[in-house]
N, C-alpha and C positions, 0 to 999 in steps of 0.2 A: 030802806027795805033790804031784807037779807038777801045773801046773793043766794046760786044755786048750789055754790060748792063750801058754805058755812059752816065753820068748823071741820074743815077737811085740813090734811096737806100733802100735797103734789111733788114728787119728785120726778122733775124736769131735768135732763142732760142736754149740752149741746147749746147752756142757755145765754152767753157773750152775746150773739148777735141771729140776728135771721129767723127762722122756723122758730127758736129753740125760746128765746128772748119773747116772741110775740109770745107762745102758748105760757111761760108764764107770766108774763104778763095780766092775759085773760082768766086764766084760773083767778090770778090773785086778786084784779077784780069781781069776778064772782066768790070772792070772801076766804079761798084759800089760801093755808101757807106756803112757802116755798123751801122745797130744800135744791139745790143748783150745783151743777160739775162742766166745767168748760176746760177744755185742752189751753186754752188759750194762748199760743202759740205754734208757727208755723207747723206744717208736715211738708216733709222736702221733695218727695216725691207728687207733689201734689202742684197744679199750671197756676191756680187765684190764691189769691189774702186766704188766713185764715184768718178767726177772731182774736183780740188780744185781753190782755190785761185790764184797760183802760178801758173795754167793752161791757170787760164783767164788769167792772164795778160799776159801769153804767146801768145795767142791768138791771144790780142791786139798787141803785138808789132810785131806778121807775119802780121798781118793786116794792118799795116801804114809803114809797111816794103815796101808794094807792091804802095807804095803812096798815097793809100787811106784814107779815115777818115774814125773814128770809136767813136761811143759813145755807150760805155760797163758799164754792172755794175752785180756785184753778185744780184742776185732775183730768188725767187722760185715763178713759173709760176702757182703753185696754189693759190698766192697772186694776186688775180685782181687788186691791189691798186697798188701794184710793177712794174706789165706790165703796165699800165697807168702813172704813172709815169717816169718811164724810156721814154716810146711814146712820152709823150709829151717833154720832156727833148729833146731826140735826134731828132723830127720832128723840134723843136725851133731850133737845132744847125742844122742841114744840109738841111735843107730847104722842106720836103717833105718825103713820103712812097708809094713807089713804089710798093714793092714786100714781102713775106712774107712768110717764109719757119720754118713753126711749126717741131721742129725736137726733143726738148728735151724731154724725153721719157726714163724710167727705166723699165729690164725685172727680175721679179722676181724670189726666189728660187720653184723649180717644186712642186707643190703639185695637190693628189685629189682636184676637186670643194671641197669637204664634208669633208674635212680637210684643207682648204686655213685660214689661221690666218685673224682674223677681223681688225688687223692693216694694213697686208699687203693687205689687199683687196682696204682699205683705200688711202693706198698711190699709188699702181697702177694706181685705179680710178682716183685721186685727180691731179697724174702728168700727163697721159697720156690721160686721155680723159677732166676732167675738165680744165686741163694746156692749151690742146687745146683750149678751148669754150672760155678761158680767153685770149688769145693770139689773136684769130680771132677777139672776140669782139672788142677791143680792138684798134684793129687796122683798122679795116675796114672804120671807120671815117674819120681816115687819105686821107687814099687811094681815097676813094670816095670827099672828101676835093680836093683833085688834081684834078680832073675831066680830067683826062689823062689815065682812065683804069689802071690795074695793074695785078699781078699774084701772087695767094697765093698756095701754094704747102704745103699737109699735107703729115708727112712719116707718115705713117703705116706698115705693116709689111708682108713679105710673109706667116709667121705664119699664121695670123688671115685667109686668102687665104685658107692656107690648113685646119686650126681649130685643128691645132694641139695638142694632151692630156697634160694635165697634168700642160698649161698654162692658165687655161680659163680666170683667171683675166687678163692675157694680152692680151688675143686673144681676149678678150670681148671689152677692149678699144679700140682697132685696128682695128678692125670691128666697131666701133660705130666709129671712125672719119671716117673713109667711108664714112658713111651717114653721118658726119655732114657737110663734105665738097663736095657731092651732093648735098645738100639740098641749102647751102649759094652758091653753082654755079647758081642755079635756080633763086636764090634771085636778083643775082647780073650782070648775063650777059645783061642785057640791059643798066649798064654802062661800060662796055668793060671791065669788072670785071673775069678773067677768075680763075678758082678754079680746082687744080688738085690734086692727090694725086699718090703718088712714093709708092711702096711695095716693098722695096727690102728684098733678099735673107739675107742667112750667108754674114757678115760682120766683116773683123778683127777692131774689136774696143773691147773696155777692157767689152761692155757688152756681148760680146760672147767669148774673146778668155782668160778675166782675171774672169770669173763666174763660180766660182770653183762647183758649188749647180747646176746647171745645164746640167754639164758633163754625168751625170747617166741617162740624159734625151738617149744620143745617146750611152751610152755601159752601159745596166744598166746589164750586164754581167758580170762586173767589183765592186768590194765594194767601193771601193776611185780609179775611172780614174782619171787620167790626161789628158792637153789637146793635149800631142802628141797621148796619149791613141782612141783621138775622129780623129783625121784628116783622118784617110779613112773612117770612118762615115757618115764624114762630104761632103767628094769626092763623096760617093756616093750616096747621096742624091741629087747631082747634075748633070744634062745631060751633062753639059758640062767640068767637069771635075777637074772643081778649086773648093778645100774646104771652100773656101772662098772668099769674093772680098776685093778688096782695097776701103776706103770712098772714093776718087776720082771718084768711078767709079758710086756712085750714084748721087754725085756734078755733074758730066756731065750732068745727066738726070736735075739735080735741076738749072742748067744755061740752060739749053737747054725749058724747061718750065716758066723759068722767062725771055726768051727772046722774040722778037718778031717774030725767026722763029715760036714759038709756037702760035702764036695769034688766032690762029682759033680752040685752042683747050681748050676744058672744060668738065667739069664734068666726068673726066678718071681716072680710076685705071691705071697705066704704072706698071708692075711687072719690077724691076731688079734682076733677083735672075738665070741666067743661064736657063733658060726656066725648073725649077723648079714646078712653079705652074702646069705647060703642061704637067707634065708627066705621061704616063699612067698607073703608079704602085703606 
């Protein structure tokens, strides 16, 4: 049976390992292609693992596992020349750009605004909000090239939602793709161009569950937590009970907005985060 995204293809960032890997993964199950840009390698300012080499390729090879094609390459998405060429590379091999799910994105160690390092301010900004600017431009060509409409989905984050302390350089990028990707829905819904954006919640991926710098954020009670130290923390800051979700669980939402049931929708925050943002404490 065809899937929902047949004969599409998806340009996923961010996709070695975590968020980035599950959505495409789940596209490529539902039948589309992939085209993929991974940093894959450390950022120095940053407290956890980043993905590696040896992640992409893993990537790649769940990815053509599931029959699909894929055209992957390591790139740091603060390189506009790197997203550009990869685009045009994988739009020459698979024939088109359908979809476009801006996902790669670093959360940094906690500090005051008035103590954030001028490095790490750098690289926050540089991956998660200029990576996006670079990613959308980027791409939009394409897309609009097919003159068959498309769907671009930015993650952002339920942080930026709540404006949570102690992150503002992330929660400041997170909050600006917001508006970047309201503002390009406006631009672009008159060619069936639909632009949304995902916030999800706590997610087990190695930048929540492997961010050792970050731990003190939910027991700063503790001198050196751990992360079994944070997990009712982490429960309870959610209504519904899980400390965390599985990437799967924000893939659903990122096939379910790259599909055609979604076609009538644009310019939306969708929160995945256990109805988190809603709560009234």
């Amino acid at each position: 049976m065809a899937g929902r995204l047949e004969g599409k293809v998806a340009f996923v960032t961010g996709i070695a390992r975590g968020q980035g890997r599950s959505h495409a993964l789940a596209l490529a199950r539902e039948g589309a292609d992939v085209i993929g840009i991974d940093r894959a390698e450390p950022v120095a300012s940053m407290g956890y693992p980043l993905g590696t080499e040896e992640e992409l390729a893993e990537t790649v090879r769940l990815v053509e596992k599931t029959g699909r094609r894929i055209v992957a390459r390591k790139g740091d998405v603060r390189d506009r020349q790197a997203v550009l060429d990869l685009l045009a590379d994988g739009v020459a091999e698979l024939g088109r750009l359908d979809v476009v799910v801006a996902s790669a994105g670093i959360s940094p160690p906690p500090h005051r605004l008035w103590e954030i390092p001028p490095e790490q301010w750098d690289d926050v900004i540089g991956t998660n909000l200029t990576g996006v600017f670079h990613t959308l431009a980027a791409a939009m060509p394409h897309i609009l090239a097919g003159r068959a409409g498309g769907s671009v989905i930015v993650i952002s984050s339920g942080a930026a939602m709540n404006n949570v302390p102690n992150l503002s350089d992330y929660v400041a990028t997170k909050n600006a793709v917001i508006g970047l990707a309201k503002s390009l829905a406006n631009e672009v819904a008159h060619r069936q161009v639909r632009v949304n954006v995902i916030a999800p919640g706590t997610v087990d991926t190695p930048m929540i569950t492997a961010n050792e710098p970050q731990f003190k954020l939910f027991r700063p009670d503790l001198p050196d937590p751990s992360l079994d130290d944070c997990v009712e923390a982490f429960r309870r800051m959610m209504p519904m009970g899980r400390p965390w979700l599985d990437p799967a669980d924000i893939s659903d939402a990122v096939v379910y907005l790259a599909s055609d049931e979604a076609r009538w929708i644009s310019g939306v925050v969708l929160p995945v985060d256990q109805g988190n943002v809603n709560r009234p404490f």
